[in-house]
N, C-alpha and C positions, 0 to 999 in steps of 0.2 A: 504493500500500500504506500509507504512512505518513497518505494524507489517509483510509483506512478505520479504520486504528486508532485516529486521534483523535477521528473518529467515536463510536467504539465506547465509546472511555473517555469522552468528552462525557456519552452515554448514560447512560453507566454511575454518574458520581458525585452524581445526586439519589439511587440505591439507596445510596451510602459514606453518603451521610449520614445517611441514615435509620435505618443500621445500627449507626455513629457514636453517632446521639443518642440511640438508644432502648440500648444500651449505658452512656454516662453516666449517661441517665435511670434504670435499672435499680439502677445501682450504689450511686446516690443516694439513689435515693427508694423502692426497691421492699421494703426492708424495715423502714423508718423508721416507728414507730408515732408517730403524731401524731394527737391528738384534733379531728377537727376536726363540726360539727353535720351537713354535708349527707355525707359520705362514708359514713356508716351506713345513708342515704335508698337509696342504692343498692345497699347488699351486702348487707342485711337482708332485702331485700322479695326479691333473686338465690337468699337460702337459702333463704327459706319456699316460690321456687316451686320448686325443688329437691326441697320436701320433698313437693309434689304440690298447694300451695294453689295459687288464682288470685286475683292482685290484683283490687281493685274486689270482688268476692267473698269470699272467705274471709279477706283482711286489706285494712287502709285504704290506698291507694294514688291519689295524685293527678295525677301525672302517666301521662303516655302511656307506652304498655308496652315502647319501642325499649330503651330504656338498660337495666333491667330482664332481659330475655334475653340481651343482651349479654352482661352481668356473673354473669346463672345458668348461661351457657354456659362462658364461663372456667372458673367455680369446677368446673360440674361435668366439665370435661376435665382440669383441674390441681389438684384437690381444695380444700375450704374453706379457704384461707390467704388471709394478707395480699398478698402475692405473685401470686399468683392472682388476686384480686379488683382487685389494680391493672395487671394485664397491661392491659385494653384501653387503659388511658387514657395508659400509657406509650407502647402501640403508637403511638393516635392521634398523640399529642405529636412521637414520631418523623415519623410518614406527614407532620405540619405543617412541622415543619422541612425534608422532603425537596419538599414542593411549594413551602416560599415558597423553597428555595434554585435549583429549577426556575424561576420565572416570575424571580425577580432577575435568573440568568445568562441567560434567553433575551431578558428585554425588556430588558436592563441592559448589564451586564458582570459576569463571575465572580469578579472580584474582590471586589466589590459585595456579591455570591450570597454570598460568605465571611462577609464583615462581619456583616450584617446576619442571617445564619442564626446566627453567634456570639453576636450581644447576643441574639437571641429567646431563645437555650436559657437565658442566662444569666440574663434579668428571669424569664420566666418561672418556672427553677427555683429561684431565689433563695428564695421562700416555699415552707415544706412542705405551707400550709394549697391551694396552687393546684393540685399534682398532684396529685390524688385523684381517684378516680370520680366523673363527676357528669355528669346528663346533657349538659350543654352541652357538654363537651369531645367527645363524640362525636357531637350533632349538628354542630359547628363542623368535626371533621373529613368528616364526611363531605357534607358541602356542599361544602367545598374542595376536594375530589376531581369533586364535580361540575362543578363551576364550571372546574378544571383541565382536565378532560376535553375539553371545550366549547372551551376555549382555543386544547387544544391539537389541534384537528380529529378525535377522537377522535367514536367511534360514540355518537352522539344517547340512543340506548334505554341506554347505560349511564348519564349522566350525570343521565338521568334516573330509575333505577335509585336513583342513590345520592341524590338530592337529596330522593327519596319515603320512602326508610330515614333521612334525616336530620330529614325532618318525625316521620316515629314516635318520632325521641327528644324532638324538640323542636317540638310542632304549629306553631308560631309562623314554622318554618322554609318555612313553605307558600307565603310570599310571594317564599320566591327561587324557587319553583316555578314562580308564575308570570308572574317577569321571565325566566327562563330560556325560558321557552313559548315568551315574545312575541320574543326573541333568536332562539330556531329558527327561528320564523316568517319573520324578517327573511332567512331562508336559503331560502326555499321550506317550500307547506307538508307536502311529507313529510317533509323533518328532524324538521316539529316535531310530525309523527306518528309517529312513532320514537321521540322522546322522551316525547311526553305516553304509549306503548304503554311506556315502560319502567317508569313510575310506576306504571303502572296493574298491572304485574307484581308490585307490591309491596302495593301498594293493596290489588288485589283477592284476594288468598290472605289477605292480614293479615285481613281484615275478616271475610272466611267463616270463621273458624280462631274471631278470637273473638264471630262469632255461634254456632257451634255448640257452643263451652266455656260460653256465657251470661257472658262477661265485655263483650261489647259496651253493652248498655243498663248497667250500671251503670257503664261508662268514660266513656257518655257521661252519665252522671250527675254524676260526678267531674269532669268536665272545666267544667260548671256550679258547680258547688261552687266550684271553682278560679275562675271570675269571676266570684262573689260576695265572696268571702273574701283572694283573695291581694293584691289592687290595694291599698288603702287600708293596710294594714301594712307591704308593702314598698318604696312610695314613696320616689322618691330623685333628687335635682337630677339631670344627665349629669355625669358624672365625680369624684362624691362618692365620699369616702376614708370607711370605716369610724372614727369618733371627732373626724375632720374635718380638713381642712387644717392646723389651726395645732398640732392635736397634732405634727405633725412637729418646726417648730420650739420646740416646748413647755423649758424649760427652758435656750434656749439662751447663751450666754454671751456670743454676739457675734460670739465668733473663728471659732466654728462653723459659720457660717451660711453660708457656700458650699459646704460640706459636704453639709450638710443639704438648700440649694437644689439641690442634686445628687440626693441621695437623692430629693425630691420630684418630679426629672426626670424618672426612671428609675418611681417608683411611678403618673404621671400617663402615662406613653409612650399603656397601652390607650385614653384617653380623646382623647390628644392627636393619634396618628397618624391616624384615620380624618379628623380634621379639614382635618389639615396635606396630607393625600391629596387630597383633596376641592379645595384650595386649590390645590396646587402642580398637578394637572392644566387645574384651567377654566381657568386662567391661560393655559395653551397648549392653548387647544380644540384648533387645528387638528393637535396632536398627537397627538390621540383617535382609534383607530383601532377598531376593532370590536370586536376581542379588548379591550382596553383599559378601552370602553366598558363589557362584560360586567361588566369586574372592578371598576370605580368605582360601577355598579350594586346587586353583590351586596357592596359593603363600606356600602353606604347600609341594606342590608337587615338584613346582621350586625351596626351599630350599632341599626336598629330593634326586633330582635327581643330585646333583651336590658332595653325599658321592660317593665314602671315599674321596675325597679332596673337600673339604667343605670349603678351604680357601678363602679370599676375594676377589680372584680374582674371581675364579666360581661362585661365588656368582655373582658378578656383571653384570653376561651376561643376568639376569632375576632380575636387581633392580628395574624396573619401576614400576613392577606391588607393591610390597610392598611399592614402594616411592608415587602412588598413594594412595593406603588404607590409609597411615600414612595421607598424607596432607587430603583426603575425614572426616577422624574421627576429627582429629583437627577444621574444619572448621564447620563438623556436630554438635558435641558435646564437641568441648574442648572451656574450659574460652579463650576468647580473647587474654587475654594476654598470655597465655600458646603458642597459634599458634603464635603470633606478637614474643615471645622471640626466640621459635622453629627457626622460619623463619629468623630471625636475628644472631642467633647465626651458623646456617647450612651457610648463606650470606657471614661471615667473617671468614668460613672457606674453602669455594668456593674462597674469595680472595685470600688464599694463594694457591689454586691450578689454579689459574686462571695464574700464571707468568710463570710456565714454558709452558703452555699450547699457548700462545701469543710468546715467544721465537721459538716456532714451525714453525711460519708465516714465509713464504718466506728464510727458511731458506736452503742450497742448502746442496747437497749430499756429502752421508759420503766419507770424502777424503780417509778412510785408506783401504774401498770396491770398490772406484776407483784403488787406485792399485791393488786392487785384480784383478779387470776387465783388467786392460792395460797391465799384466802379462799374462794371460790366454785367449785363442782363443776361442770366441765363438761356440761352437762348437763341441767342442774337448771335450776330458774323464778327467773327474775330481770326487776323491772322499775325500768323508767329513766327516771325526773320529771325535767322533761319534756323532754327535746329532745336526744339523745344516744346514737340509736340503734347507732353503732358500735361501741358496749362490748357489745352482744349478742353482737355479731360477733366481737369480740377475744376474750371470753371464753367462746364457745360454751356461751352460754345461753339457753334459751326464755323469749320475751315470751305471760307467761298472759293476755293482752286480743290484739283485731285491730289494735291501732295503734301502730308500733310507736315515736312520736312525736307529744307535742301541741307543734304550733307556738304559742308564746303570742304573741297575739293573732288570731292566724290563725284557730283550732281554734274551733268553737261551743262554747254550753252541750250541746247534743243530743252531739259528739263527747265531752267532760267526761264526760257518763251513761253513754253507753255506757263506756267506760273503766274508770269506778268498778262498775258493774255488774260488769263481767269480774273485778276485782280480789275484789270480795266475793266472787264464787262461789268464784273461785279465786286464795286471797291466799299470794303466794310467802313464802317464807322471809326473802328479802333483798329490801329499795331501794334502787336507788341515787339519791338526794334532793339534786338544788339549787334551794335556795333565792333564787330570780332576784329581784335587785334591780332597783328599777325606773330606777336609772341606768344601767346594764348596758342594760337592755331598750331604753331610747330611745337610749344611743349606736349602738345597731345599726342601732334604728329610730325616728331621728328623727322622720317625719312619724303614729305612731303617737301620738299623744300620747292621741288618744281611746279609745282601746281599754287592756283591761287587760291585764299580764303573767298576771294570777294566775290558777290552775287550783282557788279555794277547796274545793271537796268534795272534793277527789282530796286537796288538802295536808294539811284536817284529818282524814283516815283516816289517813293515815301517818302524822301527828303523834301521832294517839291509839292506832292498835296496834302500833307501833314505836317502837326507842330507835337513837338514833344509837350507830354505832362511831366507831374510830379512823378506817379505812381510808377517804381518800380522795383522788379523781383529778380532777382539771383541774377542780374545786370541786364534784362529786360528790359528798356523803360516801355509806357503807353503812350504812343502819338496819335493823336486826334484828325480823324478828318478835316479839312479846311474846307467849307463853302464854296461853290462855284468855280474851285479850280477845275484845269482842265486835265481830266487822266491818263491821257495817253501820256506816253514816253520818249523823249527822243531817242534816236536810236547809237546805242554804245554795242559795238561786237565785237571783244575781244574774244581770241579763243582759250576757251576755258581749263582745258586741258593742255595747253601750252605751257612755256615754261613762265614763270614769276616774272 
């Protein structure tokens, strides 16, 4: 009796945790307005198809349409809120901590499964900018479910299931599809007809749904677009920091710098585990077992699909699975104290991300996107230069063009046109106008040097039939419509994709 109910609660506590983290996660993060560029990319494009558009179709949409339904399904079961629009990705975050605290306690020890599921909730939730909608984080989960699946002797056609829904958010994900294949195969090949038949469940309805809405030829139009346009702007070393390494220590005084060397431990983990994985296993091939195999596999793939920006943030939508492998080999095969210092030293670096993360609790809404709200009628046509589509979203207001974002340097001249076209037909009341500097623009994107920030035709319309206000957010300001000016534009064509 006693060896079934520890069974049972064995079972039982990857669900404690999951219900554990997405509980913190919740309390933390799920009403916290924070500005950040890509969290609008997904709630924006969720409302318009709400509203009955189709991406690729009736608005500009670049990526694959998994994240997108996701995030229109929430809203439209829990209605248009912030809360609502962050349910998946709190889910997700949850479901990660309950499988890396699974494969810890199964190829480790639970102790381990403890540790190491505490420092993930904690790096990870430390920034408000990481929990947000985006697609990564739900194809990262749901790869990790398949990958888990697989592991854990679970039925083939599921894992394949979810690994085919994790390519729809993230096409890129198509590569652990087929190391996963070639892993079934290695089982006999009906496993891995089960599996390739669980993808093909997902595949094949997805495809017929948007050949017959007419969103498939212009997806796959976008998806060309997308590797023309996104490689050479977003370029980025493996484990570049936004602003750069030494901004950490920027300003230091001396005394600080173990401090700091710590803070940079904890900010570098995403770049650094998958490595430390990689290392601390070939070290003990003959420790590599099949399951194991799988998972060193699919964390070569999760660091893959995250080039050309390979920086720590992308990195971190897929840390669990390498923040598992590290703690499994440490407790497998490393000296004692090698794991007890690890764990101690990763602990007091968690502490310091642990204070702004606690600052987050109960703390109420941004006053300076309240006045944006109490200025602007829900409702009503508001547009957002350039890159900051979740103020649509905050303040439920309609974007009078199909895009609801120019990525600068990304975006063509031909994107530019059409834009400004929309805008003349129909020119809202209010803009919301920043003015991107071009230092701004290369700390993001260092290797962009050739390309411009600037959206010239779109700026000098706003310039010339609008005056700026007071009201502004996260460098946003509101500029007003001017009376009886005339909207059209003179014409500026530089080429956009040219060099600087």
């Amino acid at each position: 009796m006693r060896e079934a109910v520890r069974r049972f609660a064995k079972g039982f506590e990857p669900l404690l945790v999951v219900a554990v983290a997405f509980a913190i996660a919740f309390v933390v993060q799920a009403r916290h307005e924070v500005l950040t560029n890509d969290e609008g990319i997904m709630l924006e494009p969720a409302r318009r198809i709400l509203r009955g558009e189709r991406p690729y179709v009736d608005f500009f949409a670049y990526m694959s349409p998994g994240s997108y339904w996701i995030h229109a399904a929430a809203l439209g079961l829990f209605g248009e809120t912030l809360v609502a629009g962050r349910l998946p990705v709190l889910l997700g975050f949850a479901l990660q901590c309950g499988m890396l605290y699974w494969l810890v306690a199964r190829g480790g020890a639970r102790w381990a499964a403890v540790v190491a599921t505490g420092l993930y909730v904690v790096f990870q939730m430390a920034s408000p900018d990481l929990l947000t909608p985006q697609h990564r984080w739900d194809s990262g989960t749901l790869a990790l479910g398949a990958v888990a699946v697989l592991v854990g002797g679970g039925p083939a056609w599921w894992a394949g299931l979810l690994v085919a829904a994790a390519t729809l958010c993230t096409p890129s994900m198509g590569l652990l599809a087929g190391v996963m294949a070639a892993w079934c195969a290695g089982q006999g090949w009906r496993r891995a007809g089960e599996f390739v038949g669980g993808g093909l469940g997902v595949a094949i309805p997805v495809t017929g749904y948007l050949a017959v809405s007419g969103q498939f030829g212009p997806l796959v139009e976008q998806m060309r677009w997308l590797g023309r346009n996104y490689a050479e702007v977003n370029r980025v070393p493996y484990g570049h920091l936004i602003g750069g390494w030494g901004a950490v220590f920027e300003g230091s005084n001396g005394v600080d710098v173990p401090v700091r060397a710590l803070i940079a431990l904890g900010l570098a983990l995403p770049a650094l585990l998958p490595v430390a994985a990689m290392g601390l296993w070939l070290a003990k091939r003959r420790e590599i077992d099949r399951p194991v195999a799988l998972l060193l596999a699919a964390n070569v793939v999760f660091a893959a699909v995250s080039f050309p920006r390979p920086d720590v943030m992308h990195l971190a939508f897929t840390m669990a699975l390498p923040m598992a492998l590290v703690a499994m080999a440490l407790v497998r095969f490393g000296p004692p104290r090698l794991a007890a210092g690890a764990a101690t030293v990763a602990a007091v670096s968690a502490l310091l991300f642990l204070f702004p993360l606690m600052g987050r609790v109960g703390k109420g809404p941004n006053a300076r996107l309240a006045e944006v709200k109490a200025e602007v009628p829900r409702g009503s046509e508001l547009y957002v230069h350039p890159y900051m589509p979740v103020l649509y979203f905050l303040t439920g207001t309609r974007n009078p063009t199909r895009y609801d974002y120019l990525a600068p340097g990304m975006m063509t001249a031909a994107d530019e046109a059409r834009v400004l076209a929309d805008l003349q037909q129909r020119p809202p009341e209010r803009v919301m106008y920043l003015k991107l500097k071009r230092e701004e623009f290369l700390r993001v994107f260092p290797n962009a040097t050739r390309l411009s920030e600037r959206f010239p035709r779109i700026e000098e319309w706003i310039e010339r039939n609008y005056r700026a206000g007071e009201v502004s957010v996260s460098g946003y300001r509101m500029w007003h419509r001017i009376e009886g000016h005339d909207s059209s534009a003179r014409h500026v064509s530089p080429d956009r994709r040219g060099p600087f």
